[in-house]
TIRO-2110 file (N, C-alpha, C; in Angstrom, 1 decimal):
// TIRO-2110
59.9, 21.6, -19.0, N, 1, A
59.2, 22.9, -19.1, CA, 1, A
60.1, 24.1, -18.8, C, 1, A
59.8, 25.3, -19.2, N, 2, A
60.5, 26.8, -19.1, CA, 2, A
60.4, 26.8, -17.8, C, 2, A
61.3, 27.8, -17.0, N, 3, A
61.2, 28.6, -15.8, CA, 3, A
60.0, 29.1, -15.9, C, 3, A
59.4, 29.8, -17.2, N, 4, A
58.2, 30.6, -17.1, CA, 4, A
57.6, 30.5, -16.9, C, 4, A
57.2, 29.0, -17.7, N, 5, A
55.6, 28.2, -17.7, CA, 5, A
55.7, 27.1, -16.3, C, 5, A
56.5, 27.1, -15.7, N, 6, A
56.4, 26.4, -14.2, CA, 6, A
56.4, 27.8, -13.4, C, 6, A
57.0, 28.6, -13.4, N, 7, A
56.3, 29.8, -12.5, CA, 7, A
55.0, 30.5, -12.9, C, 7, A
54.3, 29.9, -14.4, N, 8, A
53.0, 31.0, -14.7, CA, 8, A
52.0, 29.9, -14.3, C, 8, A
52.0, 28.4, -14.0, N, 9, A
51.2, 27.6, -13.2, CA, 9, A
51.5, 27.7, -11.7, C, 9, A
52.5, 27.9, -11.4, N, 10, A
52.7, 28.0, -9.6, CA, 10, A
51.9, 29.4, -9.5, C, 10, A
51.9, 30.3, -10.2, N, 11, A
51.0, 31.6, -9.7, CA, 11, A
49.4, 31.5, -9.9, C, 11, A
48.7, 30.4, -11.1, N, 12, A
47.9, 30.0, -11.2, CA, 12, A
47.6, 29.4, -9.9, C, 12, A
48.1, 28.3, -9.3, N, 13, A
47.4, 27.5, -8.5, CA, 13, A
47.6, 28.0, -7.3, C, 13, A
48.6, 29.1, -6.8, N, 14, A
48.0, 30.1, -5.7, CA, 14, A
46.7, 30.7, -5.4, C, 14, A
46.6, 30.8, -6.8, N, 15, A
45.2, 31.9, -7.0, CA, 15, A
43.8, 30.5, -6.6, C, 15, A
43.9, 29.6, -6.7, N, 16, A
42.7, 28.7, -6.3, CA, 16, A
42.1, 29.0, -5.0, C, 16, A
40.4, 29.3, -5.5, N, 17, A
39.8, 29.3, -4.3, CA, 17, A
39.7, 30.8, -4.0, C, 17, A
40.2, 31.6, -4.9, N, 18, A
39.8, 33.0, -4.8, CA, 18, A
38.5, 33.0, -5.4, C, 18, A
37.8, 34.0, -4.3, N, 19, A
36.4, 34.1, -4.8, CA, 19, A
35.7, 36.0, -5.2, C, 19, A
34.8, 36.1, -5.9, N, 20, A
33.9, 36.9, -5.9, CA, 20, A
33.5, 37.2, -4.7, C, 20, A
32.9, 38.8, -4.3, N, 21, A
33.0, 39.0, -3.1, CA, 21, A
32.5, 40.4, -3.1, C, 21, A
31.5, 40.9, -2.8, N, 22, A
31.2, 42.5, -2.8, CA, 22, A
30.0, 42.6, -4.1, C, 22, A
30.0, 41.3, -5.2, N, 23, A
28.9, 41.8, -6.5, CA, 23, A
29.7, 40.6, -6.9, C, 23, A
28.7, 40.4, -8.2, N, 24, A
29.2, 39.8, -9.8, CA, 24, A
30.2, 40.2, -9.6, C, 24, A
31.4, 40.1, -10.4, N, 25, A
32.3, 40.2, -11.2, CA, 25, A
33.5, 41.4, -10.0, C, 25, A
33.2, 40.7, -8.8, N, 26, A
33.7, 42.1, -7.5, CA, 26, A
34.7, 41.1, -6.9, C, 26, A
35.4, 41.5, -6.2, N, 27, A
36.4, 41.5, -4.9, CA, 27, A
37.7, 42.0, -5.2, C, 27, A
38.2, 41.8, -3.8, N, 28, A
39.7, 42.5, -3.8, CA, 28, A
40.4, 42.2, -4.8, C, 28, A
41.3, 41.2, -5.2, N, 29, A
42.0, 40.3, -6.4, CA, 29, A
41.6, 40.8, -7.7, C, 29, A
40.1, 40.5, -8.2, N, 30, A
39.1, 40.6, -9.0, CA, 30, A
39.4, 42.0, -10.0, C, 30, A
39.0, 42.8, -8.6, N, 31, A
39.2, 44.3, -9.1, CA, 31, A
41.0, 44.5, -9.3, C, 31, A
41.7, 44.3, -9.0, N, 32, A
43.3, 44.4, -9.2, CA, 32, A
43.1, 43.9, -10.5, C, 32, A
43.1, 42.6, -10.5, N, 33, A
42.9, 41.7, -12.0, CA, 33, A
42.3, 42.6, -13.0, C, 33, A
41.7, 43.0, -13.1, N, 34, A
40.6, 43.7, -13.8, CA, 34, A
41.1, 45.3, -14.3, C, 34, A
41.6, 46.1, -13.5, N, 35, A
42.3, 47.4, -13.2, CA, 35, A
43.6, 46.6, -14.3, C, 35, A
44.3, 46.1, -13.7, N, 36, A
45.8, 45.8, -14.5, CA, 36, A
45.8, 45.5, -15.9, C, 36, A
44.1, 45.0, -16.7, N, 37, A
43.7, 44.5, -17.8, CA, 37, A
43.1, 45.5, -18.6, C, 37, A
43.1, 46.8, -17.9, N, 38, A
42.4, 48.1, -18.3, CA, 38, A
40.8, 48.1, -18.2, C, 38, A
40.6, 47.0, -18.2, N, 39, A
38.9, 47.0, -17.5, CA, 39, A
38.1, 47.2, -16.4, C, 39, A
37.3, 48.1, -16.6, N, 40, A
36.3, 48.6, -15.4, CA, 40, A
35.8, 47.4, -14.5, C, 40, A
36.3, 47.8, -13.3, N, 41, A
35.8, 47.0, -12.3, CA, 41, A
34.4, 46.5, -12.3, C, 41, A
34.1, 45.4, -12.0, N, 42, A
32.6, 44.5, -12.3, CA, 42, A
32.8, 43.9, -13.7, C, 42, A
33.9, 44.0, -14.4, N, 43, A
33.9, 43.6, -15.8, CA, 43, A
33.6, 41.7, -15.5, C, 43, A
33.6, 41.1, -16.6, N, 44, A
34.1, 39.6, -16.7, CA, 44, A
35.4, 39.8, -16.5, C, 44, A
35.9, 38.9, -15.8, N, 45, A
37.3, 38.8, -15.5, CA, 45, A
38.4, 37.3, -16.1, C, 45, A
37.8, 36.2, -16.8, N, 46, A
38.3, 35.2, -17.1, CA, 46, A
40.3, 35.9, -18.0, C, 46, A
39.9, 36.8, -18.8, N, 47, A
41.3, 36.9, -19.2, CA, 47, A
42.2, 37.9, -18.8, C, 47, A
41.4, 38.7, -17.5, N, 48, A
42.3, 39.5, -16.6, CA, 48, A
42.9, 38.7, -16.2, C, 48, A
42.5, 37.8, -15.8, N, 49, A
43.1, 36.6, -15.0, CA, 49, A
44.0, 36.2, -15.7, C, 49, A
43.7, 35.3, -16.9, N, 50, A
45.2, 35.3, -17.2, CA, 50, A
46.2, 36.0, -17.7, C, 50, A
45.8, 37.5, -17.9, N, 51, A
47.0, 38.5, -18.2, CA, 51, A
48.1, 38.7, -16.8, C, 51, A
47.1, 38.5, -15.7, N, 52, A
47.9, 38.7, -14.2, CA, 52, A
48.4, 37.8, -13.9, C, 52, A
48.5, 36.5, -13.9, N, 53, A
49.2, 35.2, -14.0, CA, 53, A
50.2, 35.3, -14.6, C, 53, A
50.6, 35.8, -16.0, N, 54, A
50.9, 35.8, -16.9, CA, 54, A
52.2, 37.2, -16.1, C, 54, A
51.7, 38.0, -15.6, N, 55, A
52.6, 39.2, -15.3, CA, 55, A
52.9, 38.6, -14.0, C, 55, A
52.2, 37.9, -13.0, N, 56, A
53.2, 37.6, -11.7, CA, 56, A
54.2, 36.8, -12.0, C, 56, A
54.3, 35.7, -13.3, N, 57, A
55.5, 34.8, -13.6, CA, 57, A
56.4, 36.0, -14.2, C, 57, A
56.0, 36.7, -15.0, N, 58, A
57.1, 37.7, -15.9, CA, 58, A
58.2, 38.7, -14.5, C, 58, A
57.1, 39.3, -13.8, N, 59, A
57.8, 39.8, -12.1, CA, 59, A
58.7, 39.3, -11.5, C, 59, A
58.1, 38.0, -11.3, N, 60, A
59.1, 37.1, -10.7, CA, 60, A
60.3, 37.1, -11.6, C, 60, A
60.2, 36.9, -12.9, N, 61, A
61.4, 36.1, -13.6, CA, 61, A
62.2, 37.1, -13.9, C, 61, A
61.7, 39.0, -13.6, N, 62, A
62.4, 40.2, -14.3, CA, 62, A
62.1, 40.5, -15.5, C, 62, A
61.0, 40.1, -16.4, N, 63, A
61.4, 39.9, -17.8, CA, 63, A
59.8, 40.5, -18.2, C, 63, A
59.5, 40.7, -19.5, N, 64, A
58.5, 41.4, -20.0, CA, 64, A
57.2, 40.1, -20.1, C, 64, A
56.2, 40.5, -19.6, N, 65, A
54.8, 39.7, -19.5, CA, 65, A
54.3, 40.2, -21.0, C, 65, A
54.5, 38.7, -21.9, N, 66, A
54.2, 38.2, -22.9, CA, 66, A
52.7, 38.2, -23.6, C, 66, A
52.0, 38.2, -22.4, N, 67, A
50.7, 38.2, -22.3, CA, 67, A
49.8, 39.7, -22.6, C, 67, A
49.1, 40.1, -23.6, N, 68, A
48.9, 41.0, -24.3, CA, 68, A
48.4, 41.4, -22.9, C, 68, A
47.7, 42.7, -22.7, N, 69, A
46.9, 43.6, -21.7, CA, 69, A
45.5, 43.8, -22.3, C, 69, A
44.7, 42.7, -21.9, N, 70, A
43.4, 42.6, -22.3, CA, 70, A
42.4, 42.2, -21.2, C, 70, A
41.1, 42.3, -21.4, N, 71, A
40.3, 41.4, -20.7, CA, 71, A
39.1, 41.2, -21.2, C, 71, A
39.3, 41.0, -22.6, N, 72, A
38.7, 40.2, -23.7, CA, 72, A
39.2, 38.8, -24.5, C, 72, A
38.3, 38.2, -24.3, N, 73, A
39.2, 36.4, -24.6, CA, 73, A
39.1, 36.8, -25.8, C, 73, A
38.3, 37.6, -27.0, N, 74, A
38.4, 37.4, -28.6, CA, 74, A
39.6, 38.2, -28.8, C, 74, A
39.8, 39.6, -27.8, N, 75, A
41.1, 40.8, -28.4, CA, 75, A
42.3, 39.5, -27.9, C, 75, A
42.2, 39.0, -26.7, N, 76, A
43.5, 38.4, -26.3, CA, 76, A
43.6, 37.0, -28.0, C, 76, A
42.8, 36.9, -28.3, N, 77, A
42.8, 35.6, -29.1, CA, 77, A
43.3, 36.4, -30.6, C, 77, A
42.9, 37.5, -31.0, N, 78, A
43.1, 38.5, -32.1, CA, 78, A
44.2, 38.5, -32.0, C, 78, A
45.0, 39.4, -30.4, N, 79, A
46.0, 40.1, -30.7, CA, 79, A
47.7, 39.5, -30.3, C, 79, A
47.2, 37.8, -30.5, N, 80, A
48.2, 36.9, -30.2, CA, 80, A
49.2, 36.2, -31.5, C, 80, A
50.4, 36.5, -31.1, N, 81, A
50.9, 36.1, -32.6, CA, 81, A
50.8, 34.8, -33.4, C, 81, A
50.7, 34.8, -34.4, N, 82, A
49.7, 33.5, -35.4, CA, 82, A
50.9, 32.2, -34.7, C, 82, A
52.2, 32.7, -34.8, N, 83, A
52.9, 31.5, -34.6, CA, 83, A
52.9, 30.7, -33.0, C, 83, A
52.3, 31.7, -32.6, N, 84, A
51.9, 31.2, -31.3, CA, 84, A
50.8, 30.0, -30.5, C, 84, A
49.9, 30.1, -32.1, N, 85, A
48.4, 29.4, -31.7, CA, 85, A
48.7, 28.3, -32.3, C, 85, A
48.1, 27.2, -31.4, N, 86, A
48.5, 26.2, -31.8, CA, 86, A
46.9, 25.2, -32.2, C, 86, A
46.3, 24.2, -32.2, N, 87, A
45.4, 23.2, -32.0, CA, 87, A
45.5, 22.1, -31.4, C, 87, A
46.8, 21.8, -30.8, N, 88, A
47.7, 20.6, -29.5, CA, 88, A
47.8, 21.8, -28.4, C, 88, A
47.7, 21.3, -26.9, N, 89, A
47.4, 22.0, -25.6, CA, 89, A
48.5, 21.3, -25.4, C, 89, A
49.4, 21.9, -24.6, N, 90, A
50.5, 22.1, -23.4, CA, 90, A
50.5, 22.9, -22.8, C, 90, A
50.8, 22.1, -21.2, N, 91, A
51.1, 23.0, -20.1, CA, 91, A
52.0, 24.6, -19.9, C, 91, A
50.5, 25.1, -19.5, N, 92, A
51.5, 27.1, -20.3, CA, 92, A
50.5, 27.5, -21.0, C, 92, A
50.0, 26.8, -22.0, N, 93, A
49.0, 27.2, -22.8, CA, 93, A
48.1, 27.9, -22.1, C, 93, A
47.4, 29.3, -23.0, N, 94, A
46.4, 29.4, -22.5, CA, 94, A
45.1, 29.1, -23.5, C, 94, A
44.1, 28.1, -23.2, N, 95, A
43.1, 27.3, -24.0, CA, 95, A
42.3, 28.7, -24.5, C, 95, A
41.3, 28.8, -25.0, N, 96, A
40.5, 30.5, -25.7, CA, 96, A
39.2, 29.6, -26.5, C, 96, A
38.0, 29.5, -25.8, N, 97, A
36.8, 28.9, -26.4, CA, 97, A
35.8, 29.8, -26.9, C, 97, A
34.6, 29.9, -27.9, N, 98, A
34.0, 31.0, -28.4, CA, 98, A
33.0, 30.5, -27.7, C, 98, A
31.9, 31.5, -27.2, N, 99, A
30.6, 31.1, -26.8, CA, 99, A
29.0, 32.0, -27.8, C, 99, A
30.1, 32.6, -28.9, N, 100, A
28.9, 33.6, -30.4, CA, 100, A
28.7, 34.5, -29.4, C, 100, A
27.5, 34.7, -29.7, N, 101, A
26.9, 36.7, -29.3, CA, 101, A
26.3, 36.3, -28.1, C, 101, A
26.4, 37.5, -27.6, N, 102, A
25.4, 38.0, -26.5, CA, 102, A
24.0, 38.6, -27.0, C, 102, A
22.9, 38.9, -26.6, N, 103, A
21.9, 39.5, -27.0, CA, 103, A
22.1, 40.6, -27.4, C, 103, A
23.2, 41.5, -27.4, N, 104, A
23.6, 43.1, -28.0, CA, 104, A
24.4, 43.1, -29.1, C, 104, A
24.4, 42.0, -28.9, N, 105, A
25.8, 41.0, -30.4, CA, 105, A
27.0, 41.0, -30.1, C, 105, A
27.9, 41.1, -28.9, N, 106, A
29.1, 41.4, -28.9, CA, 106, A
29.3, 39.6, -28.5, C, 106, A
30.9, 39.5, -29.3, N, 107, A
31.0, 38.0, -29.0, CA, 107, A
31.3, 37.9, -27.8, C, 107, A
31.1, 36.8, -27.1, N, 108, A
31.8, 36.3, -25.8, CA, 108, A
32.5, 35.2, -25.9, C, 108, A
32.8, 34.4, -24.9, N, 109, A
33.9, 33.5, -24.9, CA, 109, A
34.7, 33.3, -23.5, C, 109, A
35.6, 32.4, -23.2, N, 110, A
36.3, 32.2, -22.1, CA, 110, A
37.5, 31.6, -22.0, C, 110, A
38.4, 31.5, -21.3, N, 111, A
39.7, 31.6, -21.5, CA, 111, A
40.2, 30.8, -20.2, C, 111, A
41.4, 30.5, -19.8, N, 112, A
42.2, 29.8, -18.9, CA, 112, A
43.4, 29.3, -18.8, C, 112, A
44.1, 28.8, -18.1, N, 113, A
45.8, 27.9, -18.6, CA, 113, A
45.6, 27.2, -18.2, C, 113, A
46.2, 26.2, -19.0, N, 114, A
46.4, 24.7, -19.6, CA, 114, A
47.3, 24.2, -18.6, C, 114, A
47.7, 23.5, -17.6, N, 115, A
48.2, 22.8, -16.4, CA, 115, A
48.9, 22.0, -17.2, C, 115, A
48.0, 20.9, -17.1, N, 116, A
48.6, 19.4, -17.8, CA, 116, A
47.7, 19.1, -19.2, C, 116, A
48.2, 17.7, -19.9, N, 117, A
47.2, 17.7, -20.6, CA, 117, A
47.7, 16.0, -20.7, C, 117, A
46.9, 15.2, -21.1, N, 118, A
46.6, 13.3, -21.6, CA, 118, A
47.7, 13.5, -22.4, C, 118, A
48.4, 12.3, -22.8, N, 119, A
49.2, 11.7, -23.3, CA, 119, A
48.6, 12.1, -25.4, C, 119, A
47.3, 11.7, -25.4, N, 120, A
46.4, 12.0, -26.1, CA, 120, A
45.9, 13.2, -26.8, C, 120, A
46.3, 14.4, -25.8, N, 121, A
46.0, 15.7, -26.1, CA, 121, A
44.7, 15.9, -26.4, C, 121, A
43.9, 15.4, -25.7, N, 122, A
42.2, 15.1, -25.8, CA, 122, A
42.0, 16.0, -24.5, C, 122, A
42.0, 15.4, -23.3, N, 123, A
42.3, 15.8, -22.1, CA, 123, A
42.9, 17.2, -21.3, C, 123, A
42.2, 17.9, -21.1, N, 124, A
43.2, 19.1, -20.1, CA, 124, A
43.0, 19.2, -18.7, C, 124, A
43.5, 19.5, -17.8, N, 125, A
43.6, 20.4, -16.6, CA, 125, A
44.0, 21.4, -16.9, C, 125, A
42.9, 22.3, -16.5, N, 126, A
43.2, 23.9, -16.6, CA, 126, A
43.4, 24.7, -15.1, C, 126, A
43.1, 26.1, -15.2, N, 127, A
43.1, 26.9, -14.1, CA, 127, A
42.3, 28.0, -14.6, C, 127, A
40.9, 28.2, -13.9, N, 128, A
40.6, 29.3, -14.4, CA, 128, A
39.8, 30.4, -13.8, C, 128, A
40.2, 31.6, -14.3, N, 129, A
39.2, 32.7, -13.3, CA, 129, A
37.8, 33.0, -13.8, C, 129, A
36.8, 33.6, -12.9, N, 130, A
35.6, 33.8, -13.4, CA, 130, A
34.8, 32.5, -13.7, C, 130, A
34.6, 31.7, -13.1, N, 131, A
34.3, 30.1, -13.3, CA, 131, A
33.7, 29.1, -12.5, C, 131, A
33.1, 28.2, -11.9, N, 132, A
32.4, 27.7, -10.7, CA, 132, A
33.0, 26.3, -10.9, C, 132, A
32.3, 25.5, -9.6, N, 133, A
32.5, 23.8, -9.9, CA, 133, A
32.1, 23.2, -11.6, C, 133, A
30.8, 23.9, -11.9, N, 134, A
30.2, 23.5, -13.2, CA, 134, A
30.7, 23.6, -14.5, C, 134, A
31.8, 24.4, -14.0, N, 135, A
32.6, 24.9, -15.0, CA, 135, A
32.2, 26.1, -16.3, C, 135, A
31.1, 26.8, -15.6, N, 136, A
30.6, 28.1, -15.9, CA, 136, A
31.6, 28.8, -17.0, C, 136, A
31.7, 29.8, -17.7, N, 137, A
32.3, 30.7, -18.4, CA, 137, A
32.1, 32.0, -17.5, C, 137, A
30.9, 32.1, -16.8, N, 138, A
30.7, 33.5, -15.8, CA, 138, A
30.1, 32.7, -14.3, C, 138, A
31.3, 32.3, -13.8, N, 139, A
31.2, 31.9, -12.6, CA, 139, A
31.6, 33.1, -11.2, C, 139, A
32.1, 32.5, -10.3, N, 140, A
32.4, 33.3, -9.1, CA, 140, A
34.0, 33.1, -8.3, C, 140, A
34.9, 32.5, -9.1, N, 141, A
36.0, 32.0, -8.7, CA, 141, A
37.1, 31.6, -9.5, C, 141, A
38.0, 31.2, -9.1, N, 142, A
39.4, 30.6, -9.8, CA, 142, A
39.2, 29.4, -9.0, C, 142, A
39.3, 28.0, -10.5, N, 143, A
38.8, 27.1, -9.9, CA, 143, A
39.8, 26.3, -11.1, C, 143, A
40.0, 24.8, -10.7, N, 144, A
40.7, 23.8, -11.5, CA, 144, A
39.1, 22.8, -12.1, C, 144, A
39.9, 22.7, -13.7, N, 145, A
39.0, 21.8, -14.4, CA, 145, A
39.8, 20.8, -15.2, C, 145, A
39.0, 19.4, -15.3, N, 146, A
39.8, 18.8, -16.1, CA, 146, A
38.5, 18.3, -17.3, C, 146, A
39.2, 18.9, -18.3, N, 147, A
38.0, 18.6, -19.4, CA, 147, A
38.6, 18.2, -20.8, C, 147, A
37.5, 18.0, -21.9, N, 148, A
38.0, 17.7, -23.1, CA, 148, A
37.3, 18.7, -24.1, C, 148, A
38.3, 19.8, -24.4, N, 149, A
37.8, 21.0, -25.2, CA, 149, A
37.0, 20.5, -26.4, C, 149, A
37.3, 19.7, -27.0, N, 150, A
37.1, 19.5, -28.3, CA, 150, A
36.0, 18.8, -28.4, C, 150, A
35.0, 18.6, -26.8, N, 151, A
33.6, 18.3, -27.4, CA, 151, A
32.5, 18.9, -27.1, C, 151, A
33.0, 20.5, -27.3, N, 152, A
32.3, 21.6, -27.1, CA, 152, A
31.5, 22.0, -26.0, C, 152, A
31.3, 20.8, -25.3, N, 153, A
30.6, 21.2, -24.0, CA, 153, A
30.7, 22.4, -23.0, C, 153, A
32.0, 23.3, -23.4, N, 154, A
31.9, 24.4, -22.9, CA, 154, A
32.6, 25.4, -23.7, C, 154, A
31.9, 25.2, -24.5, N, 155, A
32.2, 26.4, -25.7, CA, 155, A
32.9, 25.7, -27.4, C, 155, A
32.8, 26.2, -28.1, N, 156, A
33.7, 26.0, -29.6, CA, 156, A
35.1, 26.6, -29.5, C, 156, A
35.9, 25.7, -29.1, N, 157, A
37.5, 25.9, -28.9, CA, 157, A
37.9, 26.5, -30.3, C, 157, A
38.6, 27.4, -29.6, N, 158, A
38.9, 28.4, -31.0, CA, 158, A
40.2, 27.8, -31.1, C, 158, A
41.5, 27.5, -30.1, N, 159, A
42.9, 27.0, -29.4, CA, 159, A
43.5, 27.1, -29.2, C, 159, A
45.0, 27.0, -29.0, N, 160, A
45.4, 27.5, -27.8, CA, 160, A
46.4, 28.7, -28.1, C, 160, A
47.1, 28.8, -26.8, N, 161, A
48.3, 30.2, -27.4, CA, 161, A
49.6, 29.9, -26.6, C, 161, A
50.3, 29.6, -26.7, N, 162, A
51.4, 29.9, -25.6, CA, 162, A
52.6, 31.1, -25.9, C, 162, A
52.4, 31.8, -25.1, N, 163, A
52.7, 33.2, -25.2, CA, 163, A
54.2, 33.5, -24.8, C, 163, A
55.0, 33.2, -25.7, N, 164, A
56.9, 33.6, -25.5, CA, 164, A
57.4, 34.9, -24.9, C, 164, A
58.3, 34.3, -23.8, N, 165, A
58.2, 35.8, -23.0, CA, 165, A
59.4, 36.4, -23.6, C, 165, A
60.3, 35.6, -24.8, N, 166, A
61.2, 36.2, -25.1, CA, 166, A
60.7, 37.5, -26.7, C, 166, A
59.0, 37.2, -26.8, N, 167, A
58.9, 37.6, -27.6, CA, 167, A
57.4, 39.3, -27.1, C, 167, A
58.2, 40.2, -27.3, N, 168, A
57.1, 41.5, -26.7, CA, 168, A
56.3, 41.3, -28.3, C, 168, A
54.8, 41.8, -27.2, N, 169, A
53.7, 42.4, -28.6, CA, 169, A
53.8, 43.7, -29.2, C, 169, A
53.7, 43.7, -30.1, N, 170, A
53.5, 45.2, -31.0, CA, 170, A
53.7, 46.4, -30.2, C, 170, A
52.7, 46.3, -29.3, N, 171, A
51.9, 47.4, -28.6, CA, 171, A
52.3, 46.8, -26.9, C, 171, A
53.2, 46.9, -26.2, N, 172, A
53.3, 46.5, -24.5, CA, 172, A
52.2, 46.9, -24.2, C, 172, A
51.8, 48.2, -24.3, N, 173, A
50.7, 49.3, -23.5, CA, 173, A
49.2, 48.9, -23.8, C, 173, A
48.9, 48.0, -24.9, N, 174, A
47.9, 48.1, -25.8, CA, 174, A
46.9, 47.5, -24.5, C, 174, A
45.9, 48.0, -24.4, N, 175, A
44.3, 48.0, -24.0, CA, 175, A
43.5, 47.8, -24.9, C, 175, A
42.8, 46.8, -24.4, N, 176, A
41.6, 46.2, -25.2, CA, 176, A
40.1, 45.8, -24.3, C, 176, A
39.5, 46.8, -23.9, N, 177, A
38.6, 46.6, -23.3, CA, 177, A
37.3, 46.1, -23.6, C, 177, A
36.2, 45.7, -22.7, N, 178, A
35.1, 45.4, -23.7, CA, 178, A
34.0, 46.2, -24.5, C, 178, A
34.0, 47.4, -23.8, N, 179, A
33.2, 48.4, -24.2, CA, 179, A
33.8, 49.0, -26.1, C, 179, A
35.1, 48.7, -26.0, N, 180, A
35.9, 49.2, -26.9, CA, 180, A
36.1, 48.7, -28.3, C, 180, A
35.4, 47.2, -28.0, N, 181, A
36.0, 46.6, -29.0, CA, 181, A
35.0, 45.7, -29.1, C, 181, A
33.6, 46.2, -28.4, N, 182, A
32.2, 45.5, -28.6, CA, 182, A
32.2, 44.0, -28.4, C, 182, A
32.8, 43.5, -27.3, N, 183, A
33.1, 42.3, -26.6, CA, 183, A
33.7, 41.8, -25.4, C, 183, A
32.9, 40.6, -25.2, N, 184, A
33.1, 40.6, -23.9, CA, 184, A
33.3, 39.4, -23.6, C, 184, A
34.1, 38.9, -22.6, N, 185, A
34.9, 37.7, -22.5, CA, 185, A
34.1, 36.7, -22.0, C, 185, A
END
């Protein structure tokens, strides 16, 4: 594995056991996460999370966080380069599942990194924010799962992304919020 993707799982599994805290979609972490993703505090937070993951390995390493500035799993899944998505999971990966509309129509969905994965590629351990033991999509924490995407039990896997940090997006600055882009993670 890269320097990157072993420091963007070591920053991952620090974060375990961070919880919600003050409301829905609240605490200290939460709101940073959320702020740094351009989204209003109490937002869903699953892909703040991994944009901040994604920027504490880039900090560490000196180098540009690869990871679009979103905190929408459909904008982060849009605005990810084609060569990047793959339908095989490796560790690094960030997984991207659809969950269709919400009752206002805006899509939803949920997001996380890929740890390890089966010999098989059936199998994942992930890391994810906004999430519970049950493995919720709008849970209360950053929590470890070991699951098999591909039998939809928590969502229609759209797949995965691993995001090259030797490679910047279009837009470094670009914001994609939910209000903005009529979706929500």
């Amino acid at each position: 594995m890269s320097d990157f993707t072993d420091r963007l799982m070591f920053e991952a599994r620090k974060m375990l056991g961070v919880r919600e805290e003050g409301g829905a979609n609240r605490g200290t972490m939460i709101d940073i996460w959320n702020r740094e993703a351009g989204a209003p505090v109490g937002s869903p937070w699953c892909a703040s999370f991994v944009h901040a993951m994604h920027k504490a390995a880039s900090d560490y390493l000196g180098i540009f966080n690869p990871c679009p500035r979103t905190a929408s799993t459909h904008a982060l899944w849009t605005m990810a380069d084609p060569a990047s998505k793959s339908s095989l999971p490796a560790p690094g990966d960030v997984f991207v599942v659809d969950h269709g509309l919400d009752a206002e129509g805006n899509r939803i969905g949920h997001c996380g990194i890929v740890i390890a994965v089966t010999p098989d590629g059936q199998t994942i351990v992930s890391i994810e924010g906004n999430t519970n033991a049950a493995g919720s999509r709008e849970g209360d924490s950053v929590a470890q799962h070991t699951w098999r995407p591909r039998d939809g039990k928590r969502g229609t896997l759209l797949g995965y992304i691993a995001f090259d940090p030797g490679q910047a997006p279009a837009d470094p600055e670009a914001k994609d919020d939910a209000q903005a882009h009529g979706e929500t993670t």
